[in-house]
N, C-alpha and C positions, 0 to 999 in steps of 0.2 A: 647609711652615710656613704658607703662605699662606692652603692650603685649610683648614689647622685655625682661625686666628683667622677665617675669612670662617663656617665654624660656629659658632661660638661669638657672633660678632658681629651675623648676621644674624639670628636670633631675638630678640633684646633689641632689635633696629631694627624689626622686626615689631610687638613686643609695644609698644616706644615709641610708633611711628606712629600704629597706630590709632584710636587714641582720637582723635587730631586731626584725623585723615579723616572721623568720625564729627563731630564738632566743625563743621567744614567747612561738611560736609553743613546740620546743622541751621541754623548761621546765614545760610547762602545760601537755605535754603526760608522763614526765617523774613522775611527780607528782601525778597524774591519777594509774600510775604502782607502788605507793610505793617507789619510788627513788627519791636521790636529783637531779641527773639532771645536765646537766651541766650551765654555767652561762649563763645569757641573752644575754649576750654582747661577749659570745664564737664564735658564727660566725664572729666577726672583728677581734679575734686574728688569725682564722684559716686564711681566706683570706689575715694576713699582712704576716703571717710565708710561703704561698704558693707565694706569689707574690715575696719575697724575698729569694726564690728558685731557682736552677738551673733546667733547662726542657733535659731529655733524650727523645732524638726522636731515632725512627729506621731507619733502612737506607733503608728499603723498604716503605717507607712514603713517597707521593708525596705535591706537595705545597695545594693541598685539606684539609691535615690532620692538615696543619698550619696555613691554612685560616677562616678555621669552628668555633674555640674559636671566633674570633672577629667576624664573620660573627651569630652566634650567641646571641653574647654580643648581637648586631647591633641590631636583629631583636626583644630582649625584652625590650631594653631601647625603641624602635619603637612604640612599642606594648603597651607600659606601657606608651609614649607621647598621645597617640591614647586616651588612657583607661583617663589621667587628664584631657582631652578638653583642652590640653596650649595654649593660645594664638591663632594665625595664622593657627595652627594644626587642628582647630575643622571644618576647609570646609572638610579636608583629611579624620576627621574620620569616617570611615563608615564601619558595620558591616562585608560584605565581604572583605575588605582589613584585618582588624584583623583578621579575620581567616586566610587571604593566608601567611600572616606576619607571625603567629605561625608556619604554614605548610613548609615556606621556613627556618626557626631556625631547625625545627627538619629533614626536608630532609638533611643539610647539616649538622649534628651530626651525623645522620645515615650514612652517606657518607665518611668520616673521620671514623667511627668506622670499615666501610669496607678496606679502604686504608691501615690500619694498618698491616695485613692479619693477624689478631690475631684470633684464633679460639673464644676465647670468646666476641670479640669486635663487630663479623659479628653474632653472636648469639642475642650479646644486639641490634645491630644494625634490623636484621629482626622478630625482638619480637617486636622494637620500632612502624617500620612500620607499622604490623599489628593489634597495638594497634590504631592507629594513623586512620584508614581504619575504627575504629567502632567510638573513637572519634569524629573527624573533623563534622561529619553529625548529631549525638548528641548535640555537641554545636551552632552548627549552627541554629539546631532547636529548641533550647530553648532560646536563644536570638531572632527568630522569635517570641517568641509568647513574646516578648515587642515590637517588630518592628513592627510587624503586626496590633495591636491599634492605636499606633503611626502614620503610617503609611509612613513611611522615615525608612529608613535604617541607616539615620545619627547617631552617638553615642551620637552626644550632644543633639540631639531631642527627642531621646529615653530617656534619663535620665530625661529631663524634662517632657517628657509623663508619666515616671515610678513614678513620685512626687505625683502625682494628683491620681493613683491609689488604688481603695479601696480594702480592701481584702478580694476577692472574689475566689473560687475554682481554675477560668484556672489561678491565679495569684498565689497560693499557686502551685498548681502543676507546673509552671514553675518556679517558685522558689527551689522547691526539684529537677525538671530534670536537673537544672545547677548547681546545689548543688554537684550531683553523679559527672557532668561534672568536675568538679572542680578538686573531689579527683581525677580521673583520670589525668587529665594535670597539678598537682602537682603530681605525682607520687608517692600518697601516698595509703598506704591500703584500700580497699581491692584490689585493681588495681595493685600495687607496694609496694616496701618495703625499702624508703633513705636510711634505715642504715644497709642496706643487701650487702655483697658483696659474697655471694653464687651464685656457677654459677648455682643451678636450679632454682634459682626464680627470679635473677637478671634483669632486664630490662636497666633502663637507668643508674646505674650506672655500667654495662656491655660496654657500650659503653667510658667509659672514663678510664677503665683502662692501657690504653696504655696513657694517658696525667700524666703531670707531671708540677712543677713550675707554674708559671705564665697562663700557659696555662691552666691549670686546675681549677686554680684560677678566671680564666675569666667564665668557664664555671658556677661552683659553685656560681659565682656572680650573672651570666645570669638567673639560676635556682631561684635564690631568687628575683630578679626583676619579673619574671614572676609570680612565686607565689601569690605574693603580687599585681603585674595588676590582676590576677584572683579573686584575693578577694575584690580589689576595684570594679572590675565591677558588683561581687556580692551583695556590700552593696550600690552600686550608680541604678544596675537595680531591687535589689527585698527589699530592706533596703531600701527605699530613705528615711524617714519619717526626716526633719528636728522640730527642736521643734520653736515655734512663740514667742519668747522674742527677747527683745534689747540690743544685744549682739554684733549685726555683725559677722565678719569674724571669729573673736576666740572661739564665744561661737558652731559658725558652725564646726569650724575645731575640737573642743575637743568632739563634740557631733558626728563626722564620724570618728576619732580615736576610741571611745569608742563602736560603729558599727563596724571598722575594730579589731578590740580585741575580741569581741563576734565572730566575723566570724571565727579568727585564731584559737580561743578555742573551737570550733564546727567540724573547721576540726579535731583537738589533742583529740578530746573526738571520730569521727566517727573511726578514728585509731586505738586507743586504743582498744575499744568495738566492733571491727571485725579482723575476721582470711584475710590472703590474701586466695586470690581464685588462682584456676589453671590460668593456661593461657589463655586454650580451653574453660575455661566457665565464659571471660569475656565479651563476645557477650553475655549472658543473662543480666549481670549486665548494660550493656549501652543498650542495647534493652530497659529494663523495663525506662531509662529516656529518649529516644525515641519517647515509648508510652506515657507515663506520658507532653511531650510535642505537641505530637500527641493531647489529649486529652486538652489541655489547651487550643491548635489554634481550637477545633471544639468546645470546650464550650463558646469562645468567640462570 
C-alpha cells in the first residue's frame, strides 16, 4: 500500500517542486547581479498564463512537432521517477536507462525544432545535438566513478554506496566533473544562456521558438523537472551526508531540501561568476570533466 501512494505521490511532488527550484534559482542570480529579481513563485504564474493560451502551429509542421512537448514532458517526469527510487521504480533504475531517457527528451526536441523549417529552430536544433555528442559521455562518466565502488549500475545502490563514502580526492573530483555536467544539461552558463533569445548564442531556447500555449508550457515544465532531477542526483550521489538524530522522515526530508538549496545556489553563483563560452570551445569545457572523472575512476 505504501509503495502504491509513494507512486502516485511522488510525481505530483516532482511536478509541484520544480518550478520553485527554478524560482530559486532565478532570484539568487538575480541578487548576486544587484537586481531584485523576479518572485519565487514567478515560474507558476508563467506556466498558468501559457497553459491558458491558445498555440499557433505552422502548416508545415508535421504530428512530430505536436508530439515532442508531451514526449518530452514523458521523458523527465521518467527521469526524475528514476532519480526519487519510487516505489516499484527502483529494480528500473539503472544508470544507463537515465542517460538513454535524457537522450531520447532531447532527440525528439531537436526533431520538432527541424520539422518547423524555421531557419533558427534547425540552428537551435543542431547546436543541441552537438552539445549533446560532448555531454551524453561526460555524464556518463562521472556517474561511473560512484558506480564503479558500488559496483551495480543500479541508482538506488549507488546512493546507498554514495552514503558510506568518505571524502577523499576521486570523490571530490567526481563531484566537480558532474558539477560542470549539470550546468551543461541545465542549460545554463557557461554552456548556455535561459534568458537569451539571441540568435548567436541561443541554443535550447532556439529550438522552441516556433511553440506557443500549452505547448510551450509543457516544455518549460519539462525543463524544470529536469533541472531539479539533476540536482537531486547531485545531492543524493555526491551530498549524501544525512545528519544521526531522532527525527525520522521530516528531519531527513528538511536536511535534503537544505542540500537541494545549497545545490540551486551553487549553480546561480557558477552563472553569475562566468562569461558564456563560444560554441567551438565547449569541447574543452566538458573535456576538462571528462578528465577530472577520468582521473577519479584511476585514483579509485
Amino acid at each position: 500500500m505504501m509503495q502504491v501512494i509513494s507512486v502516485m505521490i511522488s510525481p505530483l511532488l516532482v511536478l509541484a517542486l520544480a518550478p520553485l527550484v527554478a524560482g530559486i534559482i532565478k532570484k539568487a542570480k538575480a541578487r548576486m547581479q544587484n537586481r531584485r529579481g523576479p518572485a519565487l513563485l514567478q515560474s507558476y504564474y508563467d506556466l498558468h498564463k501559457l497553459f491558458h493560451k491558445g498555440s499557433i502551429i505552422s502548416s508545415t509542421t508535421s504530428w512530430v512537432f505536436k508530439i515532442a512537448p508531451y514526449i518530452y514532458f514523458a521523458t523527465a517526469l521518467a527521469a526524475a521517477m528514476l532519480t526519487f527510487f519510487a516505489g516499484p521504480l527502483v529494480e528500473f533504475a539503472d544508470l544507463f536507462l537515465l542517460v538513454y531517457i535524457f537522450a531520447m527528451g532531447r532527440f525528439f526536441l531537436a526533431l520538432a525544432s527541424l520539422d518547423s523549417g524555421s531557419a533558427f529552430g534547425g540552428m537551435g536544433g543542431s547546436r543541441e545535438m552537438y552539445i549533446s555528442v560532448l555531454v551524453e559521455p561526460a555524464l556518463l562518466l562521472s556517474l561511473l566513478t560512484v558506480a564503479l565502488p558500488a559496483g551495480t549500475t543500479s541508482m538506488d545502490n549507488m546512493k546507498t554506496m554514495a552514503e558510506g563514502f568518505p571524502l577523499t580526492l576521486p570523490y571530490v573530483l567526481g563531484a566537480v566533473a558532474f558539477f560542470m555536467v549539470a550546468v551543461a544539461e541545465t542549460g545554463r552558463i557557461p554552456v548556455d544562456n535561459p534568458d537569451t533569445h539571441l540568435e548567436l548564442t541561443m541554443v535550447h531556447e532556439g529550438m522552441l521558438l516556433e511553440y506557443s500555449g500549452c505547448y510551450l508550457g509543457l516544455i518549460h515544465w519539462a525543463s524544470m523537472v529536469k533541472q531539479l532531477t539533476i540536482l537531486v542526483l547531485f545531492t543524493s550521489l555526491f551530498l549524501p551526508w544525512m545528519p544521526v538524530v531522532n527525527g525520522g522522515i521530516l528531519i531527513e526530508g528538511i536536511f535534503f531540501a537544505g542540500k537541494l538549496l545549497i545545490a540551486a545556489v551553487l549553480l546561480a553563483v557558477v552563472e553569475t561568476s562566468t562569461n558564456k563560452l563560444r560554441l567551438f570551445r565547449l569541447q574543452g569545457f566538458l573535456a576538462v570533466s571528462c578528465l577530472l572523472s577520468v582521473l577519479a575512476l584511476v585514483a579509485q
